[in-house]
N, C-alpha and C positions, 0 to 999 in steps of 0.2 A: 504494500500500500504506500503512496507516496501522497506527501502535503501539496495540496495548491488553496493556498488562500485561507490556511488555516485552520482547513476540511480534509478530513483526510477521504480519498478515494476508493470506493469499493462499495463496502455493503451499507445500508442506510443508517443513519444511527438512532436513538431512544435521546431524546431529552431529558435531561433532569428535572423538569416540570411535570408529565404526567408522558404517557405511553405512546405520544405524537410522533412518526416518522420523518424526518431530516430529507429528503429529498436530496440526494447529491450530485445527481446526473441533472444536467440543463434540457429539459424535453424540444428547444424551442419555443419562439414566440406562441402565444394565447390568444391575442385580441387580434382581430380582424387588421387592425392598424401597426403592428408587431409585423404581423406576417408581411405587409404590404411593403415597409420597409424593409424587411427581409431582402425579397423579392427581387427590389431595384437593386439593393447593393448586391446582386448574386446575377445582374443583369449583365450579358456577351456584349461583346461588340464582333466588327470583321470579320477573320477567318473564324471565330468558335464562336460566332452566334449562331443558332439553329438555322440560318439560310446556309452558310458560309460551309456549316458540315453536310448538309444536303446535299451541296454542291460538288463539295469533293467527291460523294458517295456514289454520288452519277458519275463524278469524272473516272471512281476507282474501279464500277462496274463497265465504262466503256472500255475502257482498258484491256479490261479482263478479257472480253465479248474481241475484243480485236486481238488478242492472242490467240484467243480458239479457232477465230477464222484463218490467223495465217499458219496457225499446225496444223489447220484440216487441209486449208490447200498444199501445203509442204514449203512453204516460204520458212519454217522454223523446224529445225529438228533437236534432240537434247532435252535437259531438262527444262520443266514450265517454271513460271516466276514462284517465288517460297511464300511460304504468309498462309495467312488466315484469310478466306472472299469475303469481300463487302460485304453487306446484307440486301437482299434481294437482289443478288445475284443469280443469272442462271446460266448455266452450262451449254453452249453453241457445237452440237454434233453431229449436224447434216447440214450439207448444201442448201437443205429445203428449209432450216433454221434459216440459215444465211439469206436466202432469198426474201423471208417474210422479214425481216431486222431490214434490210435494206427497203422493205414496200413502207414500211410503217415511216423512216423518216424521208 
């Protein structure tokens, strides 16, 4: 258990006035007006506001989508790129993939 602030960290404690629990841990704000300040200070900007990751997300899934098409045609042999895929990614394995991906845009 370690001090901060004169409280020691861990289990909740008993007051010495009657059998009331000490609350130790900060649950976050309460009031409507708490949270809203929360809020803004936890507010993104640029690259890591929620557009900014969007954005990569598509760019990390085109990517991806134009790797599969140059190992399907054979423009790339060897290993694929390492990592973990985007999320809603999906996997390009037939020509006939390839031809609706190119109708759509």
């Amino acid at each position: 258990m370690t001090e901060k602030d004169g409280v020691k960290q861990g289990k909740p404690q008993v007051r010495a006035e009657g059998c009331t629990l000490v609350e130790v841990k900060w649950n976050g704000p309460r009031t409507a007006e708490g949270k809203q300040r929360i809020a803004q200070a936890q507010l993104k900007h640029g690259f890591y506001s929620k557009a900014g990751l969007e954005a990569k997300q598509a760019e990390s899934i085109q990517l991806r989508q134009l790797e599969d098409i140059a190992v399907l045609i054979g423009m790339i042999q060897g290993p694929r790129t390492r990592g973990c895929k985007p999320r809603g990614y999906r996997p390009i394995t037939s020509m006939k993939a390839v031809k609706a991906l190119v109708a759509l845009e």
